[in-house]
Phi, psi and omega in degrees: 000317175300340176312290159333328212222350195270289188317311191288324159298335186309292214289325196282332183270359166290318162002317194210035167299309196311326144249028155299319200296298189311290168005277179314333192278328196266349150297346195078017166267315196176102196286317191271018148320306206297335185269357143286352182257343198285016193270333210262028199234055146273330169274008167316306179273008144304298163318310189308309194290354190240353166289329175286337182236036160277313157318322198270321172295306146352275172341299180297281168007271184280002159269320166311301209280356190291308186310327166274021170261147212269324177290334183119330206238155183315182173246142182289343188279353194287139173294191159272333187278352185256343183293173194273315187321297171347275180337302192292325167278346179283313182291333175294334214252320175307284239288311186327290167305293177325324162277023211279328178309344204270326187252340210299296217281354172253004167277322166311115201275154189239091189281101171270126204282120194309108181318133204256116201256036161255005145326077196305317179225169175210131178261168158207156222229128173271175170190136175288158175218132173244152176070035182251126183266322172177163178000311199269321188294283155004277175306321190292319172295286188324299158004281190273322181295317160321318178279353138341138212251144181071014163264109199272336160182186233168065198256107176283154169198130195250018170286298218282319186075083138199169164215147203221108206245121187239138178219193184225121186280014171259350155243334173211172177223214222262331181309310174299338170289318196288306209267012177277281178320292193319317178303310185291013194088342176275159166237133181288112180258347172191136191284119192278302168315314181282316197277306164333278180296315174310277171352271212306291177348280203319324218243286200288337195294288199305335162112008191266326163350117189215167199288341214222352165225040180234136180282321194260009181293090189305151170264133179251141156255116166293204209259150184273354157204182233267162183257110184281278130062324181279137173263150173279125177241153214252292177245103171331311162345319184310304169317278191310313168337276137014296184298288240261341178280008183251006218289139174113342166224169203275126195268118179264144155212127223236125177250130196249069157332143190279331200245005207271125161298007166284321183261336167272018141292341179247029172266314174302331170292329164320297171302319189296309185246344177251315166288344177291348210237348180325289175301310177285327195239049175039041171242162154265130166236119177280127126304099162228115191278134165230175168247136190234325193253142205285317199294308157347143122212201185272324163264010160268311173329286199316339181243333169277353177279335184298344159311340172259140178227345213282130159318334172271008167259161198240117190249135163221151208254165097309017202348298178289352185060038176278352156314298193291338174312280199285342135341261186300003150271317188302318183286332178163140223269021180223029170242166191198149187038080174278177201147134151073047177225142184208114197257156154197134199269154199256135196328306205262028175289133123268174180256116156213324141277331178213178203266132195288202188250136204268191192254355169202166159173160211227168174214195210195016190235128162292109185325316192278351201239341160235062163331286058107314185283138213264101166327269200349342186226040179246119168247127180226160169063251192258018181243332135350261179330306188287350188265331166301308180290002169275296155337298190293318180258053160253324202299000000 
C-alpha cells in the first residue's frame, strides 16, 4: 500500500508539473526549470489516468482489508499512515494536484505596476511565445516582464502562444523584453512588429511590393468584374464637387490601393460598418483608388472598385495620388501621400480653397514609414473594423 500510495502523488503531481514549475519560477526558485518540464504536458492525460486507478486500487484495498476486521473498526495495531484519514488526505492532495491548472492563476499576484504619467509615448510590441501550457505559465512571463522598468502592462496567453507587451521605449527596449521572456524558459519564437516593418521597409516602402512577394500581406480577393461606374480622374474639382454636393449629410472618404492587402481589409471593413449603415445613418461615400504599389493600376482599380456595388458611392481612380498629397498636408504640413485612411467629415463642412480637416479618421500607416502620421489614429486588421464602427454608430 505504501508503494501504492508514494505512486499515486508521483503521478497526480507529474499531472500538473508543467505548471507547478512556473509557479515556482514567479517566486523565485528557478525560471529555467520550466523549460525542462514542458515536455510532460502531452502525458497529462496518462498521468490523470493512472492517478485515478491508483486510487481507485488503494482504496479497494483498505476497504478489503477493513472488511475482514470482525468488529468493523480499524485494527489498533494499524500506524496513521495505514489508516482510511491517511488515505483520504492523500486523495484530497492527489485531486488538488491534478486539478492544480484550474486554480494555478490565483496563486500568483497579479500587481499591475502604477502608471507612470511622465510617459511621453507607449509603444507597444506583439511577440510569439513557445512553450506556454497553461494560466501559471501566462503570470510567470507576465512577472518577469513587469519588473522591467518602463513596462505599463503585459497580457501573456498561451491559447494564442503571444504576449502583447506596451511599454515606454525611452526606458526600455523591445530586445530587454525578448531577453525578459527568453529568461523564464520560454522562447520567444517571433517578433511580429519587427518582421511586419522589415517586410514593409524591404518591399513596400521602395514600391516593388505585390500580394505574392510581401509574406505579410493579407490575401483579399476582389470581385472578377469590373465597376464601370468608376471615374478616371482629371481634376481634383471632380472630387470637391462631388463632396460639396452631399453638403447637409455626413461625408466618409476612404483612399485606397487597389492591390495592398491591407486596404482591402479595410475596403471591407468599409463595406462592413459604413456602407451597410449609409441610409439609416444619412452619409455619404467617396472611394478613391490610387497607386501606391507596383502592382496598382487603372485595371485592378476597376475590379476592386466592384467591391462597392451600392449606386450611391462616387468612386474615382487616382493614378498620381494627388488626393492623397493634399490629404496628408492638411492632416500635417509635413505629410505626403495618404492612402489606406479613412476619414469623415461633419454635414454643414463644405470644401472650398482647400479640403477641410475631417472630424474623426483612422489609418493603417506605420510609424515608421509615415512619420507624419498622428499613431493615435492607427488601427489595423480587425481593430479597423471596430474603430469605424464605432466612429458610425456614434453619428
Amino acid at each position: 500500500m505504501k508503494a501504492s500510495v508514494l505512486l499515486t502523488v508521483l503521478t497526480s503531481a507529474s499531472a500538473s508539473l508543467c505548471c507547478i514549475v512556473p509557479i515556482l519560477g514567479v517566486i523565485g526558485v528557478s525560471s529555467g526549470l520550466v523549460s525542462t518540464v514542458s515536455w510532460l504536458e502531452a502525458l497529462r492525460p496518462f498521468f490523470i489516468g493512472v492517478t485515478v486507478l491508483l486510487l481507485g486500487v488503494v482504496w479497494y484495498s483498505s476497504l478489503k482489508a477493513n472488511r475482514k476486521d470482525d468488529c468493523g473498526c480499524e485494527p489498533h495495531n494499524k500506524s496513521f499512515f495505514q489508516s482510511k484519514k491517511f488515505l483520504g488526505a492523500i486523495t484530497i492532495l492527489s485531486l488538488l494536484l491534478v486539478s492544480f491548472p484550474s486554480y494555478s492563476k490565483y496563486l500568483s499576484q497579479d500587481n499591475e505596476p502604477t502608471p507612470n504619467t511622465d510617459q511621453k509615448r507607449t509603444e507597444k510590441i506583439s511577440l510569439g511565445v513557445n512553450g506556454m501550457t497553461c494560466a501559471s505559465c501566462e503570470h510567470h512571463i507576465e512577472g518577469e516582464v513587469k519588473k522591467l522598468s518602463g513596462v505599463s502592462s503585459v497580457k501573456a496567453s498561451y491559447e494564442n502562444k503571444s504576449a502583447v507587451v506596451e511599454y515606454n521605449p525611452l526606458k526600455v527596449d523591445e530586445e530587454k523584453i525578448i531577453a525578459a521572456i527568453n529568461k523564464t524558459g520560454y522562447t520567444v519564437d517571433q517578433n511580429v512588429k519587427l518582421m511586419q516593418e522589415k517586410t514593409i521597409s524591404d518591399c513596400c516602402a521602395k514600391g516593388t511590393c505585390t500580394p505574392e512577394t510581401c509574406s505579410t500581406m493579407p490575401k483579399v480577393d476582389v470581385p472578377k468584374e469590373k465597376n464601370e461606374n468608376l471615374k478616371v480622374l482629371i481634376d481634383l474639382d471632380e472630387i470637391r464637387n462631388a463632396f460639396n454636393k452631399e453638403t447637409g449629410k455626413v461625408r466618409f472618404i476612404a483612399i485606397l490601393s487597389s492591390t495592398c492587402g491591407w486596404c482591402l481589409q479595410g475596403a471591407q471593413a468599409v463595406q462592413k460598418t459604413v456602407i451597410e449603415n449609409i441610409s439609416d445613418k444619412d452619409l455619404r461615400a467617396i472611394i478613391v483608388w490610387t497607386n501606391m504599389l507596383k502592382s496598382d493600376g487603372k485595371e485592378k482599380a476597376y475590379y476592386a472598385a466592384s467591391m462597392f456595388n451600392d449606386p450611391s458611392i462616387v468612386q474615382f481612380y487616382d493614378a498620381e495620388n494627388k488626393f492623397g498629397d493634399m490629404v496628408a498636408r492638411k492632416l500635417n504640413p509635413k505629410g505626403e501621400k495618404a492612402w489606406d485612411i479613412y476619414m469623415f467629415y461633419d454635414k454643414d463642412v463644405q470644401w472650398n480653397n482647400a479640403i477641410p480637416r475631417p472630424f474623426d479618421y483612422a489609418h493603417q500607416l506605420s510609424e515608421s514609414l509615415h512619420p507624419w502620421a498622428d499613431q493615435t489614429k492607427y488601427f489595423c486588421g480587425s481593430d479597423l473594423t471596430k474603430r469605424l464602427a464605432d466612429i458610425t454608430s456614434s453619428l
